[in-house]
TIRO-556268 format. One record per residue (C-alpha): residue in three letters; x, y, z. Coordinates in steps of 0.001 Angstrom, whole numbers, plus 500000, padded with zeros to 6 digits. Layout:
REM TIRO-556268
ALAXYZ...
***
This chain:
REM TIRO-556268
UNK647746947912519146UNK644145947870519171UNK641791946128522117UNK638211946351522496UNK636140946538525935UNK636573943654528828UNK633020942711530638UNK632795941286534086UNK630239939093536226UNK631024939340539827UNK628329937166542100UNK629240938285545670UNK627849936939549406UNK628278938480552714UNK627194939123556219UNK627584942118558592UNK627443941572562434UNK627604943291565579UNK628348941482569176UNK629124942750572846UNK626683945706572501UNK628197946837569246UNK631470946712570674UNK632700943779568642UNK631888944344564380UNK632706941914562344UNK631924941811558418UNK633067939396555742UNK632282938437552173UNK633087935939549223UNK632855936623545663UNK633519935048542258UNK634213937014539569UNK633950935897535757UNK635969938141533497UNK635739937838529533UNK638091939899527387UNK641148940946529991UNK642557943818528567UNK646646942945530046UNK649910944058528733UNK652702942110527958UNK656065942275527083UNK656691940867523131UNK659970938925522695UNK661323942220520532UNK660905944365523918UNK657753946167523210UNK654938946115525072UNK650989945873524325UNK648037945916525491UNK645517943199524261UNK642365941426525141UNK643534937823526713UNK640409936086526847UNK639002934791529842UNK639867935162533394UNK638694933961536988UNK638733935628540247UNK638043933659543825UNK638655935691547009UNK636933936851550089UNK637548939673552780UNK637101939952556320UNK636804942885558426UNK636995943106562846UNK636816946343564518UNK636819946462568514UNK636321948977570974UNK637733947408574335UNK637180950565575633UNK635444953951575189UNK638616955207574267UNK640454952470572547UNK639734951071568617UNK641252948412567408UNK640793947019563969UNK642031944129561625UNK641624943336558089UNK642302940446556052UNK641507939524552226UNK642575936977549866UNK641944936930545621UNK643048934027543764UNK642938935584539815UNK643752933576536681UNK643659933258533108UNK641620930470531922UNK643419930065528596UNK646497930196526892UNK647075933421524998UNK649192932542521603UNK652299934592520746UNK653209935011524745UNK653960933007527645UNK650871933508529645UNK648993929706529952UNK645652928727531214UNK646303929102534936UNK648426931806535457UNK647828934863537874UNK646998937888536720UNK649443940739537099UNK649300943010539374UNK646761941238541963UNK648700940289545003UNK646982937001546944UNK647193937973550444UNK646602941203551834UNK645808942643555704UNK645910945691557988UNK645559946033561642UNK645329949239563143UNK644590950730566718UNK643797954468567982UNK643757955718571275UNK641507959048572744UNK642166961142575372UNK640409964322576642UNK643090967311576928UNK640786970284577366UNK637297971268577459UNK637941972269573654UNK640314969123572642UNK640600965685572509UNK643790964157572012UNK644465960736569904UNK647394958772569024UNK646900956217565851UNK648961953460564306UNK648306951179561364UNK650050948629559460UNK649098947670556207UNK650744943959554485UNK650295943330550331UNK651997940180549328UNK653790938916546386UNK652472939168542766UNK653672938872539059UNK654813941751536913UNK655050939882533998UNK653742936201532195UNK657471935165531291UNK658598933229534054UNK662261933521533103UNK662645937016533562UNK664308938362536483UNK661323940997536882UNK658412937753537086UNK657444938323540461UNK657849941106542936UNK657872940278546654UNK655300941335549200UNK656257944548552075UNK654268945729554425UNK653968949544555277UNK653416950932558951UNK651960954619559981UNK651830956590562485UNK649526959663563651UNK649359961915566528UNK646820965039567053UNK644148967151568850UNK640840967040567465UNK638896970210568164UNK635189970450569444UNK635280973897567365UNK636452972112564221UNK639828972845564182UNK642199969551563879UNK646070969310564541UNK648144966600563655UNK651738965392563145UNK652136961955561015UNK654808959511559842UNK653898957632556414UNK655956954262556293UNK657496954406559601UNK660482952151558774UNK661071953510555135UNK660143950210553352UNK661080949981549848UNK658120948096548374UNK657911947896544561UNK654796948364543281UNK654415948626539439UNK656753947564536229UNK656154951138534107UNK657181950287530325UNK659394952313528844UNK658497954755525806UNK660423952264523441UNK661431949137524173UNK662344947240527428UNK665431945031527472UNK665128941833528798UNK667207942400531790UNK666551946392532524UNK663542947623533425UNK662037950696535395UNK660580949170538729UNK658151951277540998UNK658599951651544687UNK655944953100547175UNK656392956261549038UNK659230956793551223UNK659443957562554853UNK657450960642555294UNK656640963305558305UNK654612966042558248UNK651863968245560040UNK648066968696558768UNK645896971469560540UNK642380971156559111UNK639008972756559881UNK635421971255559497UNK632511973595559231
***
């Protein structure tokens, strides 16, 4: 199929702030975005997919972002955002109506994180690190009788442990998605056709460990 170019207003507002003698930073912003010509896919009734220009489309949201240092060695950080995106018309020939959400653009999202510093050496400082990061539900598809309509939201925590060098030289072990979440992520179509009730569903990365050494000149 063929689809021309999408075009995009976004009119955004926000503030940046420091308190307790820059301990305390906290940032934030709204925006509204105005979005003519959505290029989305969809899923025809004969299983193939295209990609076409929907229309229009409206996006509400705001973020917020907090990082503290209760200490000289402690950071602590938190992160919160929320996007309300929708078509503002019905697109003929599919099920998407004026109103739904946009695919792929979860609501709610958030991270916290905190790190923790330690000298070792004359040469090192140690640090331990742990973040979490939370995406919520969101729609794969327009057809809100298929099975693959929505996808649920995970969350996805980390972990890091190292010595940073004064010479440049940085160790580090790491676990990626601590608790081996299975989050799914995307709805690939196939090279064909999709059937109705069997798709390909993407997950995240699994649990993974390993060990970075890196060197800044």
């Amino acid at each position: 199929s063929k689809y021309g170019p999408d075009y995009l207003w976004n009119y955004e507002a926000g503030f940046k702030s420091a308190w307790l003698d820059r301990r305390l930073q906290v940032n934030g912003s709204v925006y509204h975005m105005a979005w003519k010509d959505v290029q989305q896919q969809i899923v025809l009734g004969c299983g193939y997919n295209i990609t076409a220009n929907f229309g229009e489309a409206t996006s509400n949201g705001g973020e917020l972002e907090i990082s503290y240092l209760p200490t000289n060695d402690i950071t602590l950080g938190l992160g919160a955002g929320y996007n309300d995106a929708h078509l503002d018309n019905d697109v003929p020939g599919t099920p998407a109506k004026n109103g739904d959400r946009l695919t792929n653009v979860p609501r709610f999202s958030g991270s916290a994180s905190g790190e923790y510093r330690f000298p070792v050496n004359d040469a090192y400082e140690g640090f331990v690190r742990g973040d979490v990061s939370f995406i919520g539900n969101a729609t794969f598809l327009y057809d809100r009788t298929s099975p693959f309509y929505r996808r649920g939201g995970y969350a996805v925590t980390n972990l890091r442990a190292g010595l940073r060098g004064g010479n440049g030289l940085d160790w580090s072990v790491y676990v990626t998605n601590v608790f081996d979440k299975r989050g799914e992520t995307d709805l690939p179509v196939a090279i064909s056709a999709d059937l109705p009730t069997t798709r390909r569903v993407a997950i995240n990365q699994p649990r993974t460990i390993g060990f970075t050494v890196g060197y800044s000149f």
